[in-house]
C-alpha positions in Angstrom: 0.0 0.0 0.0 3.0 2.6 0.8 4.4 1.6 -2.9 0.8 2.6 -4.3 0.6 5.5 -2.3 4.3 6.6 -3.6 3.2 5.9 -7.3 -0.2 8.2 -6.8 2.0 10.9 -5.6 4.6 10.7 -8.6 1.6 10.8 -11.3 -0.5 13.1 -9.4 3.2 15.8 -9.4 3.6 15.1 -13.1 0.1 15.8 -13.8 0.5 19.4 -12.2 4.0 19.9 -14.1 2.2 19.4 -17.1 -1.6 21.6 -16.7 1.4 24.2 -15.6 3.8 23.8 -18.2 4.4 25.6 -21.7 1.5 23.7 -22.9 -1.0 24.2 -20.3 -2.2 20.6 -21.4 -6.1 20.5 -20.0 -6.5 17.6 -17.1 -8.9 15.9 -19.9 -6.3 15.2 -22.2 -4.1 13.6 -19.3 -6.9 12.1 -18.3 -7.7 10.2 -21.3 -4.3 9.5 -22.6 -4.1 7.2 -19.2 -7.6 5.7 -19.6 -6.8 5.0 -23.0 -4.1 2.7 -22.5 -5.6 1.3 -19.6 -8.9 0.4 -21.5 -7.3 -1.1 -24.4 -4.6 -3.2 -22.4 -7.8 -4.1 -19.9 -10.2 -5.1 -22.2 -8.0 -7.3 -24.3 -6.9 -8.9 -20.9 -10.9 -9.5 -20.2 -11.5 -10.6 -23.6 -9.2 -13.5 -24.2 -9.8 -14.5 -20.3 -13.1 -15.0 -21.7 -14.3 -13.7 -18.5 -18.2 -13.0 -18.0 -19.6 -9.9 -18.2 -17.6 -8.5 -21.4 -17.1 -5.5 -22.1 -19.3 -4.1 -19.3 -21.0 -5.6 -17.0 -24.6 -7.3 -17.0 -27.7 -5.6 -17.7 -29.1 -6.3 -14.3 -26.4 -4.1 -12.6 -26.4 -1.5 -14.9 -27.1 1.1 -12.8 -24.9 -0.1 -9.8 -22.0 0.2 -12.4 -22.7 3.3 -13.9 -22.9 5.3 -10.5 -19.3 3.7 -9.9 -17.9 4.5 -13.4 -19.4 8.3 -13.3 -18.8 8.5 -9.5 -15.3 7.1 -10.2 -15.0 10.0 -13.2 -15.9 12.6 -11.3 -13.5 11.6 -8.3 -10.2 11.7 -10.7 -11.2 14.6 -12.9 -11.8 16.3 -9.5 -7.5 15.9 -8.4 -6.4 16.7 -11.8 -8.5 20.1 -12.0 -7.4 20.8 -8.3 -3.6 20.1 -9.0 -3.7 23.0 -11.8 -4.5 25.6 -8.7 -3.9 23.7 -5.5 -0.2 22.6 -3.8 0.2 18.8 -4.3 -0.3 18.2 -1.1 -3.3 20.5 -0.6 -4.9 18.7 -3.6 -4.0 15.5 -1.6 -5.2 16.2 1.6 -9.0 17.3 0.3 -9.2 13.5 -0.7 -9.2 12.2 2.5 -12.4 13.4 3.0 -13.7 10.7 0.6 -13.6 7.3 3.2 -16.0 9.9 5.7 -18.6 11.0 3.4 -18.9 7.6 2.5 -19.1 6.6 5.4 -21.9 8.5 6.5 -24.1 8.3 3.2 -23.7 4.6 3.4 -25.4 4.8 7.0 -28.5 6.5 5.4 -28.5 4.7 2.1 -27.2 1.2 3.2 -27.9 1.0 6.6 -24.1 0.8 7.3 -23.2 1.3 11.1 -21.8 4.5 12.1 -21.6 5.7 15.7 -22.4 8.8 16.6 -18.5 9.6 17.8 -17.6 8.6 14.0 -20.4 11.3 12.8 -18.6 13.9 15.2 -15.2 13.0 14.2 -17.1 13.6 10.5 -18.2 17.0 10.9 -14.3 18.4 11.8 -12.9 17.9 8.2 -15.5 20.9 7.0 -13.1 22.8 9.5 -10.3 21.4 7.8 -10.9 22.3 4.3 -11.4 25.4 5.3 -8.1 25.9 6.8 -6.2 24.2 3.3 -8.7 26.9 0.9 -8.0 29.8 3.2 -9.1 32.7 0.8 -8.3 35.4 3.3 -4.6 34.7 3.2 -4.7 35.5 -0.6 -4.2 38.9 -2.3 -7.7 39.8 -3.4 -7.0 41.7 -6.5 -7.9 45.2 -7.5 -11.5 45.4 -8.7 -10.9 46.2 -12.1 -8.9 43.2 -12.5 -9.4 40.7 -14.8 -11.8 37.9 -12.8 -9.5 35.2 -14.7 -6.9 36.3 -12.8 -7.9 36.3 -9.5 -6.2 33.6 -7.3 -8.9 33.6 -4.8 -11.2 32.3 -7.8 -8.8 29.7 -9.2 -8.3 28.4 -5.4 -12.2 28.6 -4.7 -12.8 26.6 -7.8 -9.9 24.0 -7.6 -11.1 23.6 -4.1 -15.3 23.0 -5.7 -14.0 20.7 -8.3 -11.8 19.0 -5.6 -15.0 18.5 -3.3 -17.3 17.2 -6.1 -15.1 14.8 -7.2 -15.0 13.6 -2.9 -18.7 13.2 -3.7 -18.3 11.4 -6.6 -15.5 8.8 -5.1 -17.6 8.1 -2.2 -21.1 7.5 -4.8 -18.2 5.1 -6.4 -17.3 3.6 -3.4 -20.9 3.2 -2.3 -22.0 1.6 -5.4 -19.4 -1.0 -5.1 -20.4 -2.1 -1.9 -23.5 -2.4 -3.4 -22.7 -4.4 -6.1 -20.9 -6.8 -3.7 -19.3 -9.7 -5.9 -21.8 -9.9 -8.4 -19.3 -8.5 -11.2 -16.0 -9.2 -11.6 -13.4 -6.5 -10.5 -11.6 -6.4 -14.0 -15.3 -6.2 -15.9 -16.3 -3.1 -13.1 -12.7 -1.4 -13.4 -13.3 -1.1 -17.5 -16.5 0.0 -17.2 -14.8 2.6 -15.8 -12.1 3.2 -17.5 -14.2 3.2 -20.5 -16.3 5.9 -19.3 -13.6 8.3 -18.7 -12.5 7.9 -21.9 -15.1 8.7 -23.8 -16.2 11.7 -21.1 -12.9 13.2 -21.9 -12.8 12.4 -25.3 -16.1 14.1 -26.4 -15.8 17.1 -24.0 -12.5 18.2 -25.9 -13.8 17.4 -29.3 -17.2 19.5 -28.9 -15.9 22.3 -26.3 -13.4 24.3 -28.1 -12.9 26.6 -24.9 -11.0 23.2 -23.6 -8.2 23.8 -26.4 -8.9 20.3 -27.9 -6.0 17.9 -28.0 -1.8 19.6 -27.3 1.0 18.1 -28.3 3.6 18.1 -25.9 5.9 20.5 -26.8 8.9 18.6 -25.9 10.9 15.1 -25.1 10.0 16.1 -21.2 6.5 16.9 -21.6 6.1 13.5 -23.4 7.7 11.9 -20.6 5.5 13.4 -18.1 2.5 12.3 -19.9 3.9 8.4 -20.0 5.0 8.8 -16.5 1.6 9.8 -15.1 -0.2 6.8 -17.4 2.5 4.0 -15.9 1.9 5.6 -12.2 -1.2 5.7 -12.5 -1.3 1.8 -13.3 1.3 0.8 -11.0 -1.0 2.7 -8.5 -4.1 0.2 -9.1 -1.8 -2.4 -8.9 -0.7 -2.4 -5.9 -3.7 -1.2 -4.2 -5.4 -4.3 -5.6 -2.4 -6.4 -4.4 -2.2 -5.0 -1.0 -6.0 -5.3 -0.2 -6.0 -8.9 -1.2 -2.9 -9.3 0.7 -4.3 -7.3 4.2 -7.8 -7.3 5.1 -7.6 -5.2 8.0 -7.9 -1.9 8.7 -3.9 -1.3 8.9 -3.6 -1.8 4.9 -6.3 1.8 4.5 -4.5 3.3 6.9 -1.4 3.4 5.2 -3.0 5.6 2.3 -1.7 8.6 4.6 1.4 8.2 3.5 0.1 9.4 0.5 0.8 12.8 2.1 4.4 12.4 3.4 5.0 11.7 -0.1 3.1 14.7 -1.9 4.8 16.9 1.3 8.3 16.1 -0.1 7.8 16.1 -3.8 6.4 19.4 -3.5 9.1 20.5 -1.8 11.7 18.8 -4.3 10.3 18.8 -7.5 7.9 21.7 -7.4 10.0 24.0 -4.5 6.9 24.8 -2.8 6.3 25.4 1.2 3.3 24.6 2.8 1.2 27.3 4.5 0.8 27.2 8.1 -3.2 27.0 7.6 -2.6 24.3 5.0 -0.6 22.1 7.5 -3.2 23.1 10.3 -6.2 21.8 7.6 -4.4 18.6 6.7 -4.1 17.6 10.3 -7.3 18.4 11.0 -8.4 16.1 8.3 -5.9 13.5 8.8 -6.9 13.6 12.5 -10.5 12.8 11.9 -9.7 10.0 9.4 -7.7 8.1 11.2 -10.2 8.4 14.3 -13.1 7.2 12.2 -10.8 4.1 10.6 -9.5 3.4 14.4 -13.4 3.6 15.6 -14.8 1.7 13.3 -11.9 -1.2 13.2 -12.5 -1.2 17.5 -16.4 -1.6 16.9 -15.7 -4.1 14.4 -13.6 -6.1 16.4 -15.8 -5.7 19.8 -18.8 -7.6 17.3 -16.4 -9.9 16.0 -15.9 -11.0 20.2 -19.1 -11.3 20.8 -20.1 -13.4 17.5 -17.5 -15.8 19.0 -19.1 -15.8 22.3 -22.3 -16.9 21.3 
């Protein structure tokens, strides 16, 4: 899980290198120049595996999966809009918020248990985003100046994007708990996939304000682009590996690494410094995470005592 989180924060760093660099490549062309190779190397895999389902998923879960594959949409497009205008680790830290919102739609939807500590714990991360958007530490502008200019706006709406796609991983995560094991991972993974690449595709053919397809300007820029598709993959790799390898809680915890990592690459690679509100945010966040995954493992475990006992 620490490799996976490593490989997140390496793609997630190139992908704000390149909305940055001299061609200010839109995070819908990054986005489906990964998805692309993913689809086609995933759906050949399914095909000749013969597995059921092809390319899909069944008709009778159609719904289930396309909450996950537009849920799962809207969570990535929301990190690589919120890298253009957002620190890496900012952008990292707003993520977090994902596990807790699902957490407490699935007690309303699914009847999931969630203890009213948990839903306290919930409520601090509003706090902490807060802290990370932090508009009144920003210079405001004059007010003749150009709106698109304005770094309060650009933070404002990285953060918005950011939050939507929180809402749209934790519809995803919902949906797969949902589904249960009625679809094959591979088959609900290319539905996906699949969906992003046509989302993206179509958006930057019919919405010229996108700036359609760039060509990366150089050898580097090329790189970048390769280097966030093979991150991105080695990412879902060994997420998948480490989950089947450690049930337990102590394999999600170790997704906040993820922000060790973004904290030194944006040092690094990007020489930024965090803010002090943005480190006060993050811990906030982290905090409450980690309190809700240590709550719920301890309630789990108390059930799983008394099971035995009777």
């Amino acid at each position: 899980m620490v490799l996976a989180q490593l490989f997140s924060s390496l793609m997630s760093v190139s992908i704000r290198i390149l909305e940055n660099s001299s061609s200010k490549m839109h995070p819908l062309q990054i986005l489906f120049f990964r998805m692309s190779i993913t689809t086609v190397a995933l759906s050949t895999y399914i095909w000749k595996q013969k597995i059921p389902g092809f390319p899909v998923g069944r008709r009778e879960n159609a719904h289930l999966l396309w909450i996950r594959a537009m849920g799962g949409f809207l969570g990535v497009f929301g990190l690589y809009y919120s890298l253009k205008y957002l620190d890496l680790s900012e952008a990292t830290v707003i993520t977090f918020l994902t596990p807790m919102l699902a957490s407490f739609a699935g007690h309303f939807l699914l009847q999931l248990p969630f203890s009213f500590p948990e839903k306290l714990a919930s409520a601090f991360p509003l706090v902490g985003v807060l802290l990370v958007a932090s508009p009144w530490s920003l210079p405001a502008g004059s007010p003749n100046s150009d709106p698109n200019t304005n770094p309060i706006l650009f933070r404002l709406s990285a953060l918005g994007i950011g939050l939507i796609g929180v809402c749209g991983s934790a519809a995803a995560f919902l949906s797969m708990q949902a589904l249960g094991k009625r679809e094959n991972p591979l088959i609900v993974v290319n539905g996906f996939v699949a969906l992003c690449c046509t989302i993206s595709l179509v958006s930057l053919a019919i919405f010229p304000t996108l700036g359609g397809f760039v060509i990366p300007q150089n050898a580097g820029e090329l790189f970048l682009l390769v280097l966030s598709a093979v991150c991105g993959f080695a990412m879902q790799l060994f997420i998948t590996l480490s989950l089947q390898a450690e049930k337990s809680v102590t394999a999600m915890n170790m997704v906040y690494t993820q922000l060790v990592f973004a904290l030194i690459l944006d040092g690094i690679v990007l020489g930024a410094s965090p803010r002090p509100s943005s480190i006060a945010g993050g811990t906030v966040i982290v905090g409450s995470s980690l309190f809700v995954a240590w709550h719920k493992a301890r309630s789990q475990s108390c059930r799983d005592e008394v099971n035995e006992e009777v």
